[in-house]
C-alpha positions in Angstrom: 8.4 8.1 -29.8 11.6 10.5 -30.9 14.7 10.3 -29.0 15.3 12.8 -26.5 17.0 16.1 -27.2 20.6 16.1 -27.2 22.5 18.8 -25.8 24.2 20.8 -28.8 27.4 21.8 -26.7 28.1 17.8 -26.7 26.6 16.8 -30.2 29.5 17.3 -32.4 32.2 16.0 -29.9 30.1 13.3 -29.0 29.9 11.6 -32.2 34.0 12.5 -33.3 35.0 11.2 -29.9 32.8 8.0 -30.6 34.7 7.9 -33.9 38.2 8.1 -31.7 39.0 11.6 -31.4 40.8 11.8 -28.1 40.6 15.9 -28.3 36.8 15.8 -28.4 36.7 13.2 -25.3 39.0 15.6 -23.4 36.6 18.8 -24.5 33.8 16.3 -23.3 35.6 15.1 -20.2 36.3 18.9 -19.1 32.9 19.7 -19.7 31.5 16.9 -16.9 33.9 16.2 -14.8 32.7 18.4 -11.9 29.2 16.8 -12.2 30.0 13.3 -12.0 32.5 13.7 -9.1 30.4 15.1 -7.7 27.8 12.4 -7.7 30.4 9.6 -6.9 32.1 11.9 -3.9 28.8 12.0 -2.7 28.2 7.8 -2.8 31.5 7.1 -2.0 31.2 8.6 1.7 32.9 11.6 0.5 36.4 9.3 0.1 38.6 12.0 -2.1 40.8 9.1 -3.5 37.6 6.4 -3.8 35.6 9.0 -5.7 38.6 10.0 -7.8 39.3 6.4 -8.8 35.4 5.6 -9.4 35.2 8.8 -11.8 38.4 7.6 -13.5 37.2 4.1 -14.4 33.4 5.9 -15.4 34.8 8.0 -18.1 37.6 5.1 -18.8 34.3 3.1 -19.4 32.1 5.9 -21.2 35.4 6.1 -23.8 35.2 2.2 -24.3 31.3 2.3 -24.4 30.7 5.6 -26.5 30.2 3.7 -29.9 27.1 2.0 -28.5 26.0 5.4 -27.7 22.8 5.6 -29.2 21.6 9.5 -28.5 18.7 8.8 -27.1 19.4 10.8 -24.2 21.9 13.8 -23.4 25.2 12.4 -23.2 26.0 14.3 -19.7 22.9 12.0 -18.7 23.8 8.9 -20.2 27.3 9.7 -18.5 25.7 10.7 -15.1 24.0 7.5 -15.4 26.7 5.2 -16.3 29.0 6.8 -13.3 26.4 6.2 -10.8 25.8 2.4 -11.5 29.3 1.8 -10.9 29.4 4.2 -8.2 26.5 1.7 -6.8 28.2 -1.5 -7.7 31.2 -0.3 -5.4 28.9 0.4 -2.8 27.2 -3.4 -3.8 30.7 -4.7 -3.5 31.5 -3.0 0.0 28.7 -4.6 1.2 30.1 -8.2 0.5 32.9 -7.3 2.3 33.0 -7.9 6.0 35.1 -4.9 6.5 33.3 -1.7 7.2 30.4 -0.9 8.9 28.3 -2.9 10.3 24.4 -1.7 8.9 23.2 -0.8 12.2 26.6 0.9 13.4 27.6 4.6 13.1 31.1 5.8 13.8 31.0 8.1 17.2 29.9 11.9 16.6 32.7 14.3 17.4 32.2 16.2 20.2 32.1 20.0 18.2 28.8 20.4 18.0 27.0 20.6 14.5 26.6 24.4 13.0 24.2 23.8 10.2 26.3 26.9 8.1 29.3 23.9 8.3 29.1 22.1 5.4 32.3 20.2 6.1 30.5 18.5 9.3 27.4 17.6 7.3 29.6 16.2 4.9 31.6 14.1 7.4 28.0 12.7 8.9 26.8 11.5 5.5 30.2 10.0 5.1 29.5 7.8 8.4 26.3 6.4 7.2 26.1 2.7 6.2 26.5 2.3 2.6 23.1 1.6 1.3 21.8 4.6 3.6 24.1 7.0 2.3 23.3 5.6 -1.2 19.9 6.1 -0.5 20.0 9.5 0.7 22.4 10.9 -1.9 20.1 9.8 -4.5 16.9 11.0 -3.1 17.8 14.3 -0.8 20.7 15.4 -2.9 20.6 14.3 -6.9 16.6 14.3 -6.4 15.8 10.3 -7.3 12.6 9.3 -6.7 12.4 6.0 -5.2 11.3 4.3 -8.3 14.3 5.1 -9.9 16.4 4.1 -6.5 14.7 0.9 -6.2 15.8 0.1 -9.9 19.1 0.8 -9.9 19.8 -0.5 -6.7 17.7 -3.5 -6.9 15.4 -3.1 -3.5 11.5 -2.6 -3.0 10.5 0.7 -2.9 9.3 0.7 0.4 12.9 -0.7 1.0 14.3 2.3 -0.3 11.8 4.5 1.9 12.9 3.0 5.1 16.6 3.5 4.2 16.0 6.8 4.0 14.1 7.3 7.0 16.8 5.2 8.6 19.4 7.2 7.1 17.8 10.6 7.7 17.6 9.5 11.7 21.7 8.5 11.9 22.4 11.8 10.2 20.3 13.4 13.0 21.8 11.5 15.6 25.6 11.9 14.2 24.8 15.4 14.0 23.8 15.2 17.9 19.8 16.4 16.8 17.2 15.1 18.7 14.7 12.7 16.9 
């Protein structure tokens, strides 16, 4: 089985950045930054400064990590990937921590009701769920996952990641003051 292609925009800086060229990194850096923040803004609850800090230490890792690289996917996915397990093991980590919410708990909905044309609001909700929910429901309903691939990386059954989505797709509904 060959190795999946790789992207030709990344090919060349790819391998001089693995070789140490910080100008490549940058041009590769510019090139994904707004896809993997996006990605980790979306797991972190939409935190601004969490997200920024978890896309930091992603490409801080992808720089210390790129000479393993071994092509055999697009770098933007091996970087997409590599953001999203540590975006994950945050999320992992939250959980340990008694601080936050509690799984069955969702903050009180404001009292503006929801305008589906506000994506602000919707964003806010998702921000409320419980971690593993809003893990859940990012990486199915928004970056397409199937549950296979959620159960994997976040090391539950697949029917475990089915019910956090139903679970997760009801306290949207409710924070968003739909009825079930």
């Amino acid at each position: 089985m060959s190795p999946a292609p790789i992207d030709a925009i990344d090919t060349d800086d790819v391998h001089a950045a693995a070789a140490g060229d910080r100008p490549a990194f940058e041009r590769l850096y510019r090139l994904h930054i707004c896809r993997i923040y996006g990605a980790v803004h979306r797991l972190a609850g939409y935190d601004h400064a969490r997200a920024e800090d978890l896309t930091q230490e992603a490409f801080v890792r992808a720089w210390q990590k790129l000479p393993g690289f071994r092509h055999e996917s697009a770098f933007g996915t091996w970087l997409y990937r590599l953001a999203v397990n540590l975006a994950l093991m945050a999320l992992r980590a939250q959980r340990a921590d008694p601080v936050g919410y509690a799984d069955d708990t969702l903050p009180e909905h404001a009292e503006v009701p929801f305008c589906a044309a506000e994506r602000e609001e919707l964003e806010r909700a998702i921000g409320q769920l419980p971690p593993r929910a809003r893990a859940v429901l990012v990486l199915h309903d928004i970056e397409g996952w199937r549950h296979e691939e959620i159960s994997q990386e976040m090391a539950m059954a697949v029917g475990t990641s089915k019910a956090q989505l139903h679970r997760a797709r009801q306290l949207l509904r409710k924070a968003l003051g739909e009825q079930p």
